[in-house]
C-alpha positions as CSV (number, residue, x, y, z in Angstrom):
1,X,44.0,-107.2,66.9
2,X,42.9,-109.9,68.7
3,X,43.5,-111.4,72.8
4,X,42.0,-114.7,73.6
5,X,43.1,-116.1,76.5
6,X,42.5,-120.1,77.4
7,X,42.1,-121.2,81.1
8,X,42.3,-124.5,80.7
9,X,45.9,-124.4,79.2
10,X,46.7,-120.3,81.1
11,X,47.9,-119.6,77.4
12,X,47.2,-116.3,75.5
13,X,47.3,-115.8,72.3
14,X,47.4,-112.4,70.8
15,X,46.6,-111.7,67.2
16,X,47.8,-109.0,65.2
17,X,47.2,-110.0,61.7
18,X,44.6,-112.4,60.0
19,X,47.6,-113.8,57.9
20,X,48.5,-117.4,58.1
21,X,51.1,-118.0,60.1
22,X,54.4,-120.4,58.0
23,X,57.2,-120.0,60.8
24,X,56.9,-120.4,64.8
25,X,60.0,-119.0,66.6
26,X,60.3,-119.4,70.6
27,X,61.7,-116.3,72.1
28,X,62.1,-118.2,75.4
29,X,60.9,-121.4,77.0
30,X,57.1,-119.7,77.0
31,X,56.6,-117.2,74.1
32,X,56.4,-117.6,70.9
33,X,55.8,-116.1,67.4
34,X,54.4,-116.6,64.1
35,X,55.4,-115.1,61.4
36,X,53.9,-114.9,57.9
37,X,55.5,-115.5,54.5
38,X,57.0,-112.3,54.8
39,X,58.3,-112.6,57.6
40,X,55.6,-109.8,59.8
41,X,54.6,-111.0,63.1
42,X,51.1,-112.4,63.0
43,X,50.8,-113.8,66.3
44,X,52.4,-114.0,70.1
45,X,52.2,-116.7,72.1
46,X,52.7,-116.8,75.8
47,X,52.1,-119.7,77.9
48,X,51.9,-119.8,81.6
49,X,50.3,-116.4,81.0
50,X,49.4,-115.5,84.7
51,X,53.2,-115.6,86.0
52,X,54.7,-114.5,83.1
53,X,52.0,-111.4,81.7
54,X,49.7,-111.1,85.2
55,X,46.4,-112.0,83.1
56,X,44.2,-111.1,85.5
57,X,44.3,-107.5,85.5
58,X,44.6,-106.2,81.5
59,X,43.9,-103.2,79.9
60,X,44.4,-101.2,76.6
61,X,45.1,-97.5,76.4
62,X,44.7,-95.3,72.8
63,X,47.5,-92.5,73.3
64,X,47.0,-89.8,70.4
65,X,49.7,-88.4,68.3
66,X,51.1,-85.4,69.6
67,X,50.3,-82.3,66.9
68,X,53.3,-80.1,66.6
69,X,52.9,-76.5,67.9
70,X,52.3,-73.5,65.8
């Protein structure tokens, strides 16, 4: 996965999959998604990115699996 975002245009653009993209559907007046030929997300698009996803302050957290007790 993959997050670019793009100052000059306050878009971001994350990536899931390395698929081309064949359909665009808007989810509301500023995101949208790609989907690939079988119709997976590939991308999400979100424009005006600081007001709508607060850019400037991201982070990613790994939360394990829980095991199941003995």
């Amino acid at each position: 996965m993959h997050i670019k975002y793009f100052t000059d245009t306050d878009t971001t653009l994350v990536e899931f999959s390395e698929k081309p993209p064949v359909e665009t559907r808007e989810l509301n007046e500023n995101v949208y998604i790609d989907l690939d030929s079988e119709g997976r997300v590939v991308s999400l698009t979100i424009e005006h990115a600081r007001q709508a996803a607060s850019m400037e302050d991201f982070s990613y957290q790994r939360i394990p699996a829980l095991t199941p007790a003995l």
